[in-house]
C-alpha positions as a Markdown table, in Angstrom:
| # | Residue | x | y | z |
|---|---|---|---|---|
| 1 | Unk | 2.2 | -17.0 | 9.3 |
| 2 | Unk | 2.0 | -13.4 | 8.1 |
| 3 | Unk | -1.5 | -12.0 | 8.0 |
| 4 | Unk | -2.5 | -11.0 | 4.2 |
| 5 | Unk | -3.5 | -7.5 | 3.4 |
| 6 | Unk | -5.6 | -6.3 | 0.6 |
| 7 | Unk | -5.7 | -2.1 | -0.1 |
| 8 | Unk | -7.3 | -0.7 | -2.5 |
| 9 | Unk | -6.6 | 2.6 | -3.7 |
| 10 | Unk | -8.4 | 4.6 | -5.5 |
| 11 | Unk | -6.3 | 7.4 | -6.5 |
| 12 | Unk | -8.1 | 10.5 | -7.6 |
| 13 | Unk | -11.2 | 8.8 | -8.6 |
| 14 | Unk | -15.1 | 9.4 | -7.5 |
| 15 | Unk | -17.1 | 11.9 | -5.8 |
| 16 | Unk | -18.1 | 11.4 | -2.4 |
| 17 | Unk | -21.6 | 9.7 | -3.4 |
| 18 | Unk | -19.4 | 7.2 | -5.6 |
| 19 | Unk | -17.2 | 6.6 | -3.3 |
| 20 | Unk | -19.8 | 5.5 | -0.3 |
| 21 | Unk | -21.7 | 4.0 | -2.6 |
| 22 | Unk | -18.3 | 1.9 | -3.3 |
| 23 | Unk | -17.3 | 1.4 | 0.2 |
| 24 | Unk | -20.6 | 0.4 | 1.1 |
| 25 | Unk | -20.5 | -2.4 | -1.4 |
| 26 | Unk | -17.2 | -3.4 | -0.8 |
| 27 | Unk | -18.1 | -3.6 | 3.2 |
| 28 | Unk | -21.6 | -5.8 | 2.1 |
| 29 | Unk | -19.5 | -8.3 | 0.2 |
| 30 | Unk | -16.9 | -8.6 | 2.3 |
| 31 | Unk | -18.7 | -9.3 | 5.5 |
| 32 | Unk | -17.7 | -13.2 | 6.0 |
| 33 | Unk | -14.0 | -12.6 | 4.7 |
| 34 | Unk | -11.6 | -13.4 | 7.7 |
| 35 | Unk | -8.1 | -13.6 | 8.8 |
| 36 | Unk | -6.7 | -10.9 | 6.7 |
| 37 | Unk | -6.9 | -7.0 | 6.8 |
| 38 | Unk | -9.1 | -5.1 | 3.9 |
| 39 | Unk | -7.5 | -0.9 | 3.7 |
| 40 | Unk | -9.7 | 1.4 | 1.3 |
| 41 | Unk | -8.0 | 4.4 | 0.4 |
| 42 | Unk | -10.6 | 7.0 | -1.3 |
| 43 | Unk | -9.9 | 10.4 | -1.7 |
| 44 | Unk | -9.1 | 12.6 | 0.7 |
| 45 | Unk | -12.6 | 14.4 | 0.0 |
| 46 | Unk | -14.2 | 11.4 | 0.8 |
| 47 | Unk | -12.2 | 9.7 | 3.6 |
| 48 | Unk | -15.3 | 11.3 | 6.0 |
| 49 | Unk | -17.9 | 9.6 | 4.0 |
| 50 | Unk | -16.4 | 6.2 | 4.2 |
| 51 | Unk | -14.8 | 6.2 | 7.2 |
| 52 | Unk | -18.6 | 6.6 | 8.8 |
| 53 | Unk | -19.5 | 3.7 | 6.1 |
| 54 | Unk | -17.0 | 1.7 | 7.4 |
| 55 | Unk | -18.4 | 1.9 | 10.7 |
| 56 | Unk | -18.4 | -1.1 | 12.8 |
| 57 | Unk | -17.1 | -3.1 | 10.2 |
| 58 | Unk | -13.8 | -4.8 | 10.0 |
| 59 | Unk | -12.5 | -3.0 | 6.8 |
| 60 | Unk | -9.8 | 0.1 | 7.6 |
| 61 | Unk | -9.3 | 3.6 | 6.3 |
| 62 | Unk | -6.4 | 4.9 | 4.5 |
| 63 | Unk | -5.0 | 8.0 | 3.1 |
| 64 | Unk | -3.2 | 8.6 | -0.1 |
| 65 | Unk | -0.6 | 10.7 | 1.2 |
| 66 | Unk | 0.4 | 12.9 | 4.3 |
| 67 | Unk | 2.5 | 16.0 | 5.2 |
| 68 | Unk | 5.4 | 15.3 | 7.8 |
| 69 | Unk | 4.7 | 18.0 | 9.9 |
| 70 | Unk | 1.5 | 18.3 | 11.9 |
| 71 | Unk | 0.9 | 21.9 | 11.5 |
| 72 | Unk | 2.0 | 25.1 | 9.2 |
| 73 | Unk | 1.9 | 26.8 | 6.6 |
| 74 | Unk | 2.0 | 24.2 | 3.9 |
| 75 | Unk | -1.1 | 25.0 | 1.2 |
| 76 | Unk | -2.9 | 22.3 | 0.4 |
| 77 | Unk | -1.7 | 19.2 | 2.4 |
| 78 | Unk | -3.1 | 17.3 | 5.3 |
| 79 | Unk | -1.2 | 16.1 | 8.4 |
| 80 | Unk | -1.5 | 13.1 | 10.3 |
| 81 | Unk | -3.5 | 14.5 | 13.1 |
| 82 | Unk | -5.8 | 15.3 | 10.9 |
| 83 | Unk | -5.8 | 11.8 | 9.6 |
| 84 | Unk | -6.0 | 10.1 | 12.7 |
| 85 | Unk | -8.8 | 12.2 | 13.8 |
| 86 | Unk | -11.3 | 11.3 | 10.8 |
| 87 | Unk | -10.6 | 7.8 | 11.2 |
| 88 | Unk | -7.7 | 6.7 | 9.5 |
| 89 | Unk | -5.1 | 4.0 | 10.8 |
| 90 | Unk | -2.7 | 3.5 | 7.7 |
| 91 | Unk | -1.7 | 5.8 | 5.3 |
| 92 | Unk | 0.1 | 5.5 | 1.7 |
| 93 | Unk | 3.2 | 6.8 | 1.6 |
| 94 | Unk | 6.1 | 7.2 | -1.1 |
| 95 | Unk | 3.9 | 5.9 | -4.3 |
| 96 | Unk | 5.8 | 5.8 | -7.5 |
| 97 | Unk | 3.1 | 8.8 | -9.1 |
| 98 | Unk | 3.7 | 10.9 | -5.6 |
| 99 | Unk | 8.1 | 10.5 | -6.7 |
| 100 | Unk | 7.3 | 11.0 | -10.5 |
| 101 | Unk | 4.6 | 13.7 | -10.4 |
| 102 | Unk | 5.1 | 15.6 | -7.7 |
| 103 | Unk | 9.2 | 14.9 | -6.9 |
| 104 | Unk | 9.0 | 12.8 | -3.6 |
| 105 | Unk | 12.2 | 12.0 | -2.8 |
| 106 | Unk | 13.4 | 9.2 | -0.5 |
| 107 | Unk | 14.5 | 11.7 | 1.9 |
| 108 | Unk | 10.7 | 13.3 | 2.0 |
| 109 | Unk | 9.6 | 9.1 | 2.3 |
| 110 | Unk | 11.8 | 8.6 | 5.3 |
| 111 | Unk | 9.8 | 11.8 | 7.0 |
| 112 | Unk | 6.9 | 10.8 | 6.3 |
| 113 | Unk | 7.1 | 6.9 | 7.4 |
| 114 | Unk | 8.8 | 8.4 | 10.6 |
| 115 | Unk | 6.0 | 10.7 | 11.3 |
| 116 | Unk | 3.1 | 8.1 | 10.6 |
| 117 | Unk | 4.7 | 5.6 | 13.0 |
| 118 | Unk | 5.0 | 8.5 | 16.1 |
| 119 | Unk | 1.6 | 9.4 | 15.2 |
| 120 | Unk | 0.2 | 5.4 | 15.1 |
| 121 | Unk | -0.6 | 5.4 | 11.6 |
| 122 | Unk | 0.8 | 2.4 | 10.0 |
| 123 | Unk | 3.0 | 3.6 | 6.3 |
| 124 | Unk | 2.6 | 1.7 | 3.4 |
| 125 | Unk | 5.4 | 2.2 | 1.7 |
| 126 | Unk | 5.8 | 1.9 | -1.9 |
| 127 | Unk | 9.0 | 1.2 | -3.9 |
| 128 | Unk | 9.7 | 0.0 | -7.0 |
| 129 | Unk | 11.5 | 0.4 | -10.3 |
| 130 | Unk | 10.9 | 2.1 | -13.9 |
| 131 | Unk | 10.8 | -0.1 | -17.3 |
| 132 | Unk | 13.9 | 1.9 | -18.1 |
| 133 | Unk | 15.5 | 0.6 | -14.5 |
| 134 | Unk | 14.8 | -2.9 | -15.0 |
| 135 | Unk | 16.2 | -2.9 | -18.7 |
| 136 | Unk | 19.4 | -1.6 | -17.0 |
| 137 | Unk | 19.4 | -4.5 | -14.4 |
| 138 | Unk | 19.4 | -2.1 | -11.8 |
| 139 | Unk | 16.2 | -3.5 | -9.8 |
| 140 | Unk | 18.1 | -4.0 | -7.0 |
| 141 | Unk | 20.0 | -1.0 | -6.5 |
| 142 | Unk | 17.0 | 1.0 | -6.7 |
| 143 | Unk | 14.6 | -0.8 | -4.9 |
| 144 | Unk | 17.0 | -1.4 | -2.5 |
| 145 | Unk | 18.1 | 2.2 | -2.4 |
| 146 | Unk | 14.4 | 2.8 | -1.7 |
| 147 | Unk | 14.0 | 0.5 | 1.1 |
| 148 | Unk | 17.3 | 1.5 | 3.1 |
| 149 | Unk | 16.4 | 5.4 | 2.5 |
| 150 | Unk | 13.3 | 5.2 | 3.2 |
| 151 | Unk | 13.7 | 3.6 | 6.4 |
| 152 | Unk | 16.8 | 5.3 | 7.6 |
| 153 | Unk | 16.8 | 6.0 | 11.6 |
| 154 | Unk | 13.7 | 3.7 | 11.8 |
| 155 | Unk | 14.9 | 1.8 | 14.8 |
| 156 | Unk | 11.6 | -0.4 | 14.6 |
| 157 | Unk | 9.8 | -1.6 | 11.6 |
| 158 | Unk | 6.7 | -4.2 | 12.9 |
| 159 | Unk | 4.3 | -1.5 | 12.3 |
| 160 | Unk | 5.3 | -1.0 | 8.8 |
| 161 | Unk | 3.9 | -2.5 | 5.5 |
| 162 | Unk | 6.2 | -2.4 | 2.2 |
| 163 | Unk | 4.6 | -2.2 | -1.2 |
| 164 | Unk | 6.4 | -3.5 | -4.2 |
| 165 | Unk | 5.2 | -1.7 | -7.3 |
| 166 | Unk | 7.2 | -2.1 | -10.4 |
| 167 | Unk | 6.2 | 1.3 | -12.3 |
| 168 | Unk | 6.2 | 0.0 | -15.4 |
| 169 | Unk | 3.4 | -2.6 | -14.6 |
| 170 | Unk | 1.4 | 0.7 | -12.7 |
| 171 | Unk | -1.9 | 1.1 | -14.4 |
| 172 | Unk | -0.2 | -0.3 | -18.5 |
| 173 | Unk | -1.9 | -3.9 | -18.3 |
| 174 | Unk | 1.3 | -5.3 | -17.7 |
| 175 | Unk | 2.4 | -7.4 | -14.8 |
| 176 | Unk | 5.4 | -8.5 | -13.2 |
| 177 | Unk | 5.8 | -12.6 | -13.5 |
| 178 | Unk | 5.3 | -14.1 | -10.3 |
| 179 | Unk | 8.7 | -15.2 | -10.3 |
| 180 | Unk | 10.1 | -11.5 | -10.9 |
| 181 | Unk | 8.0 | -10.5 | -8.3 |
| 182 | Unk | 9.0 | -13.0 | -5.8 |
| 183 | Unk | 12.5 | -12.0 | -6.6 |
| 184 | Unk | 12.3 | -8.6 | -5.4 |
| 185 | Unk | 10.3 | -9.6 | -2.6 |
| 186 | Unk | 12.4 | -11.9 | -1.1 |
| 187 | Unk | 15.4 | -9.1 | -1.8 |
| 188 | Unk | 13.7 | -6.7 | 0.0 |
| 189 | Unk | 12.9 | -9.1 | 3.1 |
| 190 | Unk | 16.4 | -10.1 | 3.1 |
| 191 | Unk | 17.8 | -6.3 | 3.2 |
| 192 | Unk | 15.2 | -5.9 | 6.5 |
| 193 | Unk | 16.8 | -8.9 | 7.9 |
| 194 | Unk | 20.2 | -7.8 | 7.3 |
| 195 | Unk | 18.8 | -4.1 | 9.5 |
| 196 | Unk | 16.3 | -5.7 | 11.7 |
| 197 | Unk | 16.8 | -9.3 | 12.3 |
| 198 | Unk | 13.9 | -11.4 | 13.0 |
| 199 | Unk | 11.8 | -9.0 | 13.4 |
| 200 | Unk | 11.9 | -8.6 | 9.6 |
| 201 | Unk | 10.3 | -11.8 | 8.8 |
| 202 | Unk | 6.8 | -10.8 | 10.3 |
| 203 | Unk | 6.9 | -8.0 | 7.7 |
| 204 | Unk | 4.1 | -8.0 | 5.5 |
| 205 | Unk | 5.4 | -7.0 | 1.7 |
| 206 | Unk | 2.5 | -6.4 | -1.0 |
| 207 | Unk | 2.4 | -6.6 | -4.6 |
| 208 | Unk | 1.2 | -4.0 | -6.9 |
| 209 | Unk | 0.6 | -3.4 | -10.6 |
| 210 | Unk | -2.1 | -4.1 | -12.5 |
| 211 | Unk | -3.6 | -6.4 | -10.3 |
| 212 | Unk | -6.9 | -8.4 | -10.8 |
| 213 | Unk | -8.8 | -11.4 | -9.7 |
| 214 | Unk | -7.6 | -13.1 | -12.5 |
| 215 | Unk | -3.5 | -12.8 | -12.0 |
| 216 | Unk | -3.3 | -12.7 | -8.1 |
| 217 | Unk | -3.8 | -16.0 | -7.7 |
| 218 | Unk | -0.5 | -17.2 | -9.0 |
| 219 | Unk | 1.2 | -14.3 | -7.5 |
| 220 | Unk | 0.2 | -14.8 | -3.9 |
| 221 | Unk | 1.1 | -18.2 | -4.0 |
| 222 | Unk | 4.9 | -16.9 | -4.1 |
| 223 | Unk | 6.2 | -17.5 | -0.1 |
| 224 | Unk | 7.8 | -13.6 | 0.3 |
| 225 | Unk | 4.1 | -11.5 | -1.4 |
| 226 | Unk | 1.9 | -10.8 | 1.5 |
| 227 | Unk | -1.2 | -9.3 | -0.3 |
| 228 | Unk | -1.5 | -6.5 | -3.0 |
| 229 | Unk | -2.1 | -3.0 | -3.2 |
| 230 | Unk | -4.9 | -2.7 | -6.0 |
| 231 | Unk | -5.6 | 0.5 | -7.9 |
| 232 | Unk | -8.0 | 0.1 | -11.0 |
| 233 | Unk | -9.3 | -3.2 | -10.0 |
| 234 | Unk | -10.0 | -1.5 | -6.6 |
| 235 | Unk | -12.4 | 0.8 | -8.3 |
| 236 | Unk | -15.2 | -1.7 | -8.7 |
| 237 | Unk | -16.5 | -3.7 | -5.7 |
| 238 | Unk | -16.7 | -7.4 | -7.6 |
| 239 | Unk | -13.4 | -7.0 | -9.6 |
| 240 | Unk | -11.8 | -5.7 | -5.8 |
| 241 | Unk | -14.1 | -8.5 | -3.6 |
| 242 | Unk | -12.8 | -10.7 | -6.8 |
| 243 | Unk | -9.0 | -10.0 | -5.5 |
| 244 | Unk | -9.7 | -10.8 | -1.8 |
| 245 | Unk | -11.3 | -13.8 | -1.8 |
| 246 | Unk | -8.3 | -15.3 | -4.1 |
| 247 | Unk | -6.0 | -14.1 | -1.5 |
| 248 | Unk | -8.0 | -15.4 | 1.1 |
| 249 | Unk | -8.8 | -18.5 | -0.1 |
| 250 | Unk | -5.0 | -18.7 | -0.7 |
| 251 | Unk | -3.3 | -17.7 | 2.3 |
């Protein structure tokens, strides 16, 4: 039995006094939830704030995103040393606005998940595919392109968590069915079979898009979807406690 995950992240939302003031309501509700893991992932302004918040509780930091290298002359990015040291122990990596904003490409998510594994960060990483993708019917070959690039010379993969994100249900209201989604899942756990074998199968894969506490229940009742990474819902601490306790009650 897979252990559920629930992360929440919060993008570039809330000052530092929101986003304690969050985490510390999040942490207060979720004090008798067990047998999963709980990942906030504020800002990295704020990741000081709540990693002190989070403070002998059982709820885990995360970043957004991370440089591959651990020092240099790179403006404006954070390493994983520096992630490590202010409490994190998973990090974000690949996210569909990261590849569309900012022109992340596979080859820059393969760094990146290799560097967060050496450095004992567990990667989420995110794939999925554009409204424009799907219409083509070419889920598949670019999720799956995603998956096998982004893990390329990864020898080992039980630290890793895998975040299925179709971009066109990111942040529109829209959500994948949880038969679509269950598709993909279970084609992404069968390419990490085909690599890793059995180890594959204690791979927790999450589902992300427009989540709430109202459409997660029938999507974490699908065998291969593991949990969810939550964005807007994440933002307020019923609507997020909301999404765990489904999950929980669930798996």
């Amino acid at each position: 039995m897979r252990e559920w995950i629930v992360a929440g992240n919060w993008k570039m939302h809330n000052t530092v006094a929101e986003s304690t003031a969050l985490a510390k309501a999040i942490k207060e509700g979720a004090v008798d939830i067990k047998d999963g893991s709980v990942i906030l992932a504020p800002p990295f302004t704020s990741l000081h704030g709540v990693s002190e918040i989070l403070k002998g509780s059982d709820l885990l930091l995360a970043a957004q995103n991370m440089h591959y290298e651990d020092k240099g002359a790179f403006t404006g990015e954070v390493s994983a040393p520096m992630l490590k040291d202010i409490g994190c122990s998973y990090v974000i990596i690949g996210h569909s606005e990261r590849r569309k904003y900012f022109q992340e490409q596979n080859a820059d998510v393969n760094l990146k998940i290799k560097k967060a594994l050496s450095s004992e960060l567990t990667p989420i990483m995110c794939v999925g595919e554009t409204d424009e993708e799907r219409e083509k019917g070419i889920t598949q070959e670019i999720v799956g392109r995603q998956v096998d690039h982004g893990l390329k010379g990864v020898s080992r993969i039980e630290n890793i968590v895998i975040a299925y994100e179709p971009v066109w249900a990111i942040g529109t209201g829209k959500v994948a069915t949880p038969a679509q989604a269950q598709d993909v899942h279970a084609f992404i756990r069968k390419i990490l079979n085909e690599s890793y074998g059995k180890a594959a199968n204690g791979i927790r894969i999450l589902y992300g898009g427009s989540v709430t506490k109202d459409n997660i229940g029938d999507l974490i009742a699908m065998g291969d979807i593991d949990g969810a990474l939550v964005g807007g819902a994440s933002l307020k601490a019923d609507g997020f406690l909301g999404i765990i306790r489904e999950i929980s009650g669930k798996k």
